[in-house]
Each structure stands twice: as structure tokens, then as C-alpha cells.
PASEBA-1860 file (N, C-alpha, C; in nm, 3 decimals):
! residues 164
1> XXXXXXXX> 10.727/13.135/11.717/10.740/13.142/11.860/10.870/13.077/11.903 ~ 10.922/13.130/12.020/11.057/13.094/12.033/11.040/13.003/12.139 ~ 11.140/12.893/12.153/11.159/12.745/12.261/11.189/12.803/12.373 ~ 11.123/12.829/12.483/11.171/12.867/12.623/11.258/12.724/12.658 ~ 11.397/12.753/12.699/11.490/12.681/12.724/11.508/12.678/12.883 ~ 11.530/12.602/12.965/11.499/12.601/13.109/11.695/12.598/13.138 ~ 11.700/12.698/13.202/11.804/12.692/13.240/11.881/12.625/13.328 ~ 12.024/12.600/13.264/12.121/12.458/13.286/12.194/12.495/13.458
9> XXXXXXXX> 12.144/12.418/13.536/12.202/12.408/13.728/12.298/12.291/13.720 ~ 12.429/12.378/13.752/12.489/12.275/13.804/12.472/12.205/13.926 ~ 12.448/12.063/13.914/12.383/11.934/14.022/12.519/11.962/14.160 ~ 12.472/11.968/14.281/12.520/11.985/14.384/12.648/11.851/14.326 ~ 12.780/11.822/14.362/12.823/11.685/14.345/12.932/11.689/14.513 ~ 12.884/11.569/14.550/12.915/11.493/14.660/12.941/11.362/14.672 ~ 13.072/11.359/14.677/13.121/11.223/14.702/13.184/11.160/14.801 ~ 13.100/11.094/14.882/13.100/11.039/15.048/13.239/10.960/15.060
17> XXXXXXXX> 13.288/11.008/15.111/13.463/10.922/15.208/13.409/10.819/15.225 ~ 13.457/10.680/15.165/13.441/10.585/15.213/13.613/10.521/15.251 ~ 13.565/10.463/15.385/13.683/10.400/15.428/13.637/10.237/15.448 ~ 13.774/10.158/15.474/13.735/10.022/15.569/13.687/9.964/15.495 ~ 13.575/9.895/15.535/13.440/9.753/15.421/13.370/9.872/15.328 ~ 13.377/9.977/15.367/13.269/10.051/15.281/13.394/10.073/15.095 ~ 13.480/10.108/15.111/13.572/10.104/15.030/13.605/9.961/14.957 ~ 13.602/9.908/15.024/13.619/9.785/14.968/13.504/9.707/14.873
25> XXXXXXXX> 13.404/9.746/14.926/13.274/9.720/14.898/13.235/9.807/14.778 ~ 13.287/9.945/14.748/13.248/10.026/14.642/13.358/9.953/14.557 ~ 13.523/9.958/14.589/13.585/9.944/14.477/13.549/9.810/14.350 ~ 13.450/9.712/14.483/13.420/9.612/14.395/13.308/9.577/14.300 ~ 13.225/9.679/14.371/13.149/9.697/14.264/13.164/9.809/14.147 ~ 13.263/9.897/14.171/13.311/9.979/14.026/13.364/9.900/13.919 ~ 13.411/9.766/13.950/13.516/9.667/13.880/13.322/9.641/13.763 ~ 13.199/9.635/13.794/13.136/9.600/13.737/13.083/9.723/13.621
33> XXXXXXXX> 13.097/9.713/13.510/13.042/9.802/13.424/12.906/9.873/13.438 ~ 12.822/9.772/13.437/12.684/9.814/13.447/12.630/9.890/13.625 ~ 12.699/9.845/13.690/12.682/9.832/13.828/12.758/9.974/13.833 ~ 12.849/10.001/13.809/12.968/10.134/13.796/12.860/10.248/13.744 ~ 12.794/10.220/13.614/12.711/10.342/13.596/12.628/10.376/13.644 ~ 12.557/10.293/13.711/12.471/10.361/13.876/12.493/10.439/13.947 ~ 12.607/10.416/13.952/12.686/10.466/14.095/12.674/10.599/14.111 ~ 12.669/10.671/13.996/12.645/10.823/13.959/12.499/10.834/14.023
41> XXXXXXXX> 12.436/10.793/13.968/12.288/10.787/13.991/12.231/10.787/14.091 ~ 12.302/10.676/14.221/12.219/10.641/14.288/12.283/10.728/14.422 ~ 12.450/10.800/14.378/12.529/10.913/14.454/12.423/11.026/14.493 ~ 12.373/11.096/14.352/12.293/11.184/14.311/12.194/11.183/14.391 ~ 12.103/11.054/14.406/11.960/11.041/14.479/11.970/11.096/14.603 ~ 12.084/11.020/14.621/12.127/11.009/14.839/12.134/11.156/14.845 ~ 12.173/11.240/14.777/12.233/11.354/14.803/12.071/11.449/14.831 ~ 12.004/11.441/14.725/11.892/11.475/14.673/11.805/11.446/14.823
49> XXXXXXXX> 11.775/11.320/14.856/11.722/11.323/14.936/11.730/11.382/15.078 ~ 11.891/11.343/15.163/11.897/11.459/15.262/11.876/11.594/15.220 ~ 11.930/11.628/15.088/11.845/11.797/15.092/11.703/11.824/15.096 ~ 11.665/11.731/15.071/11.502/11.705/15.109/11.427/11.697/15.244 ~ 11.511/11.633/15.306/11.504/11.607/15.450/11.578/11.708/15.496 ~ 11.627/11.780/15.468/11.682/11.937/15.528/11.553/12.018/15.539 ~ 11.512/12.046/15.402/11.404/12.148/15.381/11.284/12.119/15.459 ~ 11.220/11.939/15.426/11.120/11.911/15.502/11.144/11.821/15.569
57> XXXXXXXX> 11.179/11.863/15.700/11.204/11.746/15.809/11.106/11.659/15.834 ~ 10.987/11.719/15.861/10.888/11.635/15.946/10.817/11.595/15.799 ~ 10.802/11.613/15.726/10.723/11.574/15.612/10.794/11.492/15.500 ~ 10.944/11.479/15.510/11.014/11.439/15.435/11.038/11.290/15.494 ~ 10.991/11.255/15.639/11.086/11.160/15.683/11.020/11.014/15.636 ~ 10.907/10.994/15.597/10.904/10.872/15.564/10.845/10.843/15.401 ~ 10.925/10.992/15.347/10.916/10.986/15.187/11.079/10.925/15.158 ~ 11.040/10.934/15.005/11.176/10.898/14.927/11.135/10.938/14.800
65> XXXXXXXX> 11.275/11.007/14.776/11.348/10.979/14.621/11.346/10.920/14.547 ~ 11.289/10.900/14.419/11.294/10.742/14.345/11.351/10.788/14.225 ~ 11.278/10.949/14.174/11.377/10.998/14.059/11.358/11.146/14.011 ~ 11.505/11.148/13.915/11.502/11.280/13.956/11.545/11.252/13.738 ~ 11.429/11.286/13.675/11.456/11.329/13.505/11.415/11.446/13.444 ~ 11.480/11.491/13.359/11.457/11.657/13.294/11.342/11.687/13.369 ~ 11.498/11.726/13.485/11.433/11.819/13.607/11.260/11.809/13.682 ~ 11.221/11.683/13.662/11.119/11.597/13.743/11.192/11.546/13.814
73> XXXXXXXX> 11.123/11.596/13.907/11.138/11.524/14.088/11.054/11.430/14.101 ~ 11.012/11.293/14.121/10.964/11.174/14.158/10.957/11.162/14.309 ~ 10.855/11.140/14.388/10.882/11.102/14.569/10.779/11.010/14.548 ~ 10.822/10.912/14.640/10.757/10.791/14.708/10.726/10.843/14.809 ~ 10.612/10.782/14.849/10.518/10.821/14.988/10.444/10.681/15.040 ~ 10.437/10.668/15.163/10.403/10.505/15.180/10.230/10.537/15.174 ~ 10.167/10.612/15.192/9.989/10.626/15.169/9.965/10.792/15.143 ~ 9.832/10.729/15.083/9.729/10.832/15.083/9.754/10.992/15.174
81> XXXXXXXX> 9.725/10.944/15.303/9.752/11.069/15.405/9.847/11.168/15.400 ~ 9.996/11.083/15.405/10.144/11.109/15.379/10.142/11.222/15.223 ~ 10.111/11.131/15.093/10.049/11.231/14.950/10.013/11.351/15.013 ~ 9.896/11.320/15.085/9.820/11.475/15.070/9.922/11.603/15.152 ~ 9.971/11.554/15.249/10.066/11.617/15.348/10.151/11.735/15.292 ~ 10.221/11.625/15.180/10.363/11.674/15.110/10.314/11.692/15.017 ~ 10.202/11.683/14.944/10.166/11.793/14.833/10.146/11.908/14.898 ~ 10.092/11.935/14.940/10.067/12.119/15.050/10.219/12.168/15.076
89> XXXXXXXX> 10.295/12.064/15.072/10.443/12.152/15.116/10.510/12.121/14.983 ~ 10.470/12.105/14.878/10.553/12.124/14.773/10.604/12.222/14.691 ~ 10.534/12.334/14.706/10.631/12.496/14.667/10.676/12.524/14.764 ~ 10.732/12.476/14.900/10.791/12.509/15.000/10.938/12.435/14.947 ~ 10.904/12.283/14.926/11.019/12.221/14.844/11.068/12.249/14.745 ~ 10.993/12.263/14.654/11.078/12.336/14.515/11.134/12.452/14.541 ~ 11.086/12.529/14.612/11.194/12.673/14.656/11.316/12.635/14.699 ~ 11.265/12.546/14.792/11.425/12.498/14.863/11.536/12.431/14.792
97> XXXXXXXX> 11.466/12.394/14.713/11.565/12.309/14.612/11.655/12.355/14.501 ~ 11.556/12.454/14.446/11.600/12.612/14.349/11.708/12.645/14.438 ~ 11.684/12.706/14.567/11.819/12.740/14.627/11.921/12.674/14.679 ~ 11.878/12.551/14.711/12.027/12.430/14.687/12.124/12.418/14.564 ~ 12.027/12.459/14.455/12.051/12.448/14.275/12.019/12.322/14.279 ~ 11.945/12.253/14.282/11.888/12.147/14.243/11.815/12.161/14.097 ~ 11.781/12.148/14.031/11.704/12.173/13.871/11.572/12.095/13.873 ~ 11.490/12.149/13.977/11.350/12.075/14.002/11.215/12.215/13.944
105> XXXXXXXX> 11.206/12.157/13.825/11.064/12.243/13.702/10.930/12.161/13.811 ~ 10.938/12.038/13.809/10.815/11.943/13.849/10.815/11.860/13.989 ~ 10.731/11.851/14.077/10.744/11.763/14.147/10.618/11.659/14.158 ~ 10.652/11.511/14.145/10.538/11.438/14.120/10.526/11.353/14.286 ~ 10.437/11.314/14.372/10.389/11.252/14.414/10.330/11.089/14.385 ~ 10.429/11.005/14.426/10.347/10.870/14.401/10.390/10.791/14.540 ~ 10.197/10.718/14.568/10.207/10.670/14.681/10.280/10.474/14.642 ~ 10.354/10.427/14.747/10.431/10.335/14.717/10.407/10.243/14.837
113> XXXXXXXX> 10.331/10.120/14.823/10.256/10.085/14.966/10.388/9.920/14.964 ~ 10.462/9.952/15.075/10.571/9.829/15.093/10.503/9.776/15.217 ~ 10.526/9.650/15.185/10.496/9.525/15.281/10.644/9.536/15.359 ~ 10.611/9.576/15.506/10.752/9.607/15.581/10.715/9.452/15.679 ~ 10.843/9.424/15.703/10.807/9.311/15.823/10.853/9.385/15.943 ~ 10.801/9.316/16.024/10.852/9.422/16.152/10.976/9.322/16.225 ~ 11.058/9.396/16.271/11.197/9.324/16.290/11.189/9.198/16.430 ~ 11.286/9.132/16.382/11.324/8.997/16.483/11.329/9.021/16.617
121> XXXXXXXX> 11.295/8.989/16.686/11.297/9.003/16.856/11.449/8.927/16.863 ~ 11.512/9.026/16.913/11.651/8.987/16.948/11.647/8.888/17.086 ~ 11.724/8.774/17.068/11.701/8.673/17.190/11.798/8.731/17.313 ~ 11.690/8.693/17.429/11.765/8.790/17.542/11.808/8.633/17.644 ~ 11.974/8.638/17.671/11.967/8.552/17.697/11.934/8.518/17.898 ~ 11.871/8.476/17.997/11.884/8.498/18.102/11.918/8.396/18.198 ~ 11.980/8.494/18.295/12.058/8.470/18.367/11.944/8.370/18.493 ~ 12.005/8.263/18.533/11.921/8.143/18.600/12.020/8.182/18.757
129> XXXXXXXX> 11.921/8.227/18.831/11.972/8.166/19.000/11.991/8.079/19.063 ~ 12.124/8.069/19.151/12.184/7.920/19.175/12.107/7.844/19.196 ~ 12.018/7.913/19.266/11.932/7.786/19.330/11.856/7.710/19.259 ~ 11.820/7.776/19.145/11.702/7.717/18.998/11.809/7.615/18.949 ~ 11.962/7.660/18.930/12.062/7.540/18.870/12.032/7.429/18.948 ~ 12.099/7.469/19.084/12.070/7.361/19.217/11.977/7.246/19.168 ~ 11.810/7.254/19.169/11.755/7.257/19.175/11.702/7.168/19.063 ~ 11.758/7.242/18.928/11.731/7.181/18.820/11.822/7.027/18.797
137> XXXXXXXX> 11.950/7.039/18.835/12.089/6.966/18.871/12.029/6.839/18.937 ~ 11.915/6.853/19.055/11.860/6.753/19.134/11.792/6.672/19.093 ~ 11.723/6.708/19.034/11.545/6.692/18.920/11.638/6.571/18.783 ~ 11.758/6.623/18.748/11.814/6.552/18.612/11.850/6.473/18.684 ~ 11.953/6.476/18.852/11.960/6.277/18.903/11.828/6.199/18.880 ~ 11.777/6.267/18.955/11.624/6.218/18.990/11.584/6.123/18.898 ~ 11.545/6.197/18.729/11.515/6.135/18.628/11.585/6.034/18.591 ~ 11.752/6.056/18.611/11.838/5.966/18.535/11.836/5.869/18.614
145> XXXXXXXX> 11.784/5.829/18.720/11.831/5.723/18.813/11.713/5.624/18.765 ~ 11.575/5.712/18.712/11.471/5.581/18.641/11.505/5.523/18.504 ~ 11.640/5.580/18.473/11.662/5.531/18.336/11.548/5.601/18.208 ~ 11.527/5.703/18.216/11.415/5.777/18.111/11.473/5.830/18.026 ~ 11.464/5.811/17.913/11.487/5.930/17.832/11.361/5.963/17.776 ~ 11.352/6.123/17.844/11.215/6.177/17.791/11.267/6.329/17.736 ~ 11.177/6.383/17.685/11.174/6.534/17.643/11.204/6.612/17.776 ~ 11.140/6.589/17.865/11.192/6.661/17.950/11.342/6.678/18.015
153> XXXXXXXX> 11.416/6.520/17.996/11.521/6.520/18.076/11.623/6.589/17.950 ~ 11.609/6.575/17.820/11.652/6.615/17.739/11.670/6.798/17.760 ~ 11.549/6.848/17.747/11.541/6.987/17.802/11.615/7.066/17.932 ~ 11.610/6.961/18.040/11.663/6.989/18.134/11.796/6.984/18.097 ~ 11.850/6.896/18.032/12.030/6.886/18.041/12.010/6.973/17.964 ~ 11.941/7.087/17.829/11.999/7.163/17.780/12.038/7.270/17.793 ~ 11.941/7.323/17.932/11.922/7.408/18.043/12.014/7.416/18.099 ~ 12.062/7.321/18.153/12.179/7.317/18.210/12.271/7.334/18.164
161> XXXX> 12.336/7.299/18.022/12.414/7.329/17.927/12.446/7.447/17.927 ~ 12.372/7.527/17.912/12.358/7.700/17.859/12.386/7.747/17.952 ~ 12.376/7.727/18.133/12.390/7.800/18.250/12.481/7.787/18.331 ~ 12.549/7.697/18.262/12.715/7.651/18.332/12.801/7.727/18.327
END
């Protein structure tokens, strides 16, 4: 019996303009050997994945790429639900990918559950009306004239600090 041989696709190749910090930032990590042979790799993924997110927009958007070996496709999926979703659209993807020339025989599904933190509340800084300065300005004689040093008068001058 004869070896069915899967025929050889040339890999889409794209290599992103980097200018500015982004240039600077690649050239220094090419200076690293090990770090340099990634670079192929992890070019490849990025690429891989917007064509992914081309084909399946709404189903693609909170998957990922993790790998792509003799022509196995690998996706991360954050749950259960998400899996079942993008398995149903997966000969929709492999078609699409065949016609990108992508070299995808397999596509595997694995769910990948990340502990996300949810981001920093950016400090908003606000703006105090004269009269609250006024006001506050009065309150710090007030205190300072009993000779206190308390938390509060402390607070108050810092208040004041910031609104000057």
C-alpha cells in the first residue's frame, strides 16, 4: 500500500513594519539566539490567528492560537460553551484556511480557563469649588490655632495641596 503524502502549502509569510520602540524592541531581542528562533513562530501564529478572525469573526473573538504542527491546528477557548460553539464552525474554518493556504489536515479544540483580573480603576482626579477651598482653607486656621496635629488637619492640608 502506498503512503498518502499530504500535500506541501506554502505558509502565507508576513512580516509586520515595525518602526520607533517597536524596532528597537525586536532588534533587541533578535541579538538573543534562543529568543530570535521564536520569532518565526510566534510571526506565524499572529498571522494565523487574524486569518482566523477573518473567517470567524464572532466565534473567533475570544479564541486563540496556541499551535499550529504537521498541519494541526490547536485553539484555546476560555470554556465549555465557547468549545461547543467553534466546534460546529470548524469545517467552515478549515475551508477557509485551505483557501488562505494555510496547511490545516486537523483542528483540535482545547478549553483554557485564565484567571483574568479585571483592570485598575483609573484615578479620576476632581476638580474642588472655590468655595469648598475657601472653606476648607478656614477649617485648617481653625485647627491650627488649637495647636493639633491630628489626621484630620493632616488630610486637610493634603487637600489643599492637590487643589492649589
Amino acid at each position: 500500500m502506498q503512503k498518502k503524502s499530504s500535500p506541501e502549502y506554502a505558509l502565507p509569510q508576513t512580516q509586520p513594519r515595525l518602526r520607533g520602540p517597536q524596532k528597537k524592541a525586536a532588534d533587541f531581542l533578535l541579538m538573543n539566539e534562543r529568543i530570535a528562533g521564536l520569532i518565526p513562530n510566534a510571526t506565524r501564529l499572529i498571522s494565523l490567528q487574524k486569518t482566523c478572525e477573518k473567517i470567524l469573526p464572532g466565534h473567533f473573538a475570544f479564541s486563540e492560537v496556541l499551535q499550529l504542527d504537521k498541519n494541526r491546528l490547536t485553539v484555546g477557548v476560555p470554556n465549555q460553551a465557547t468549545a461547543a460553539k467553534l466546534r460546529q464552525k470548524l469545517p467552515e474554518l478549515q475551508t477557509g484556511l485551505a483557501n488562505a493556504g494555510w496547511p490545516v489536515e486537523s483542528i483540535r479544540v482545547r478549553v483554557r480557563i485564565k484567571a483574568k483580573t479585571p483592570p485598575r480603576p483609573v484615578p479620576q482626579k476632581r476638580e474642588l469649588p472655590r468655595a469648598a477651598i475657601d472653606e476648607l482653607e478656614k477649617l485648617k486656621i481653625r485647627l491650627g490655632d488649637k495647636g493639633e496635629q491630628s489626621p484630620l488637619a493632616d488630610a486637610i492640608h493634603t487637600t489643599l495641596d492637590l487643589h492649589r
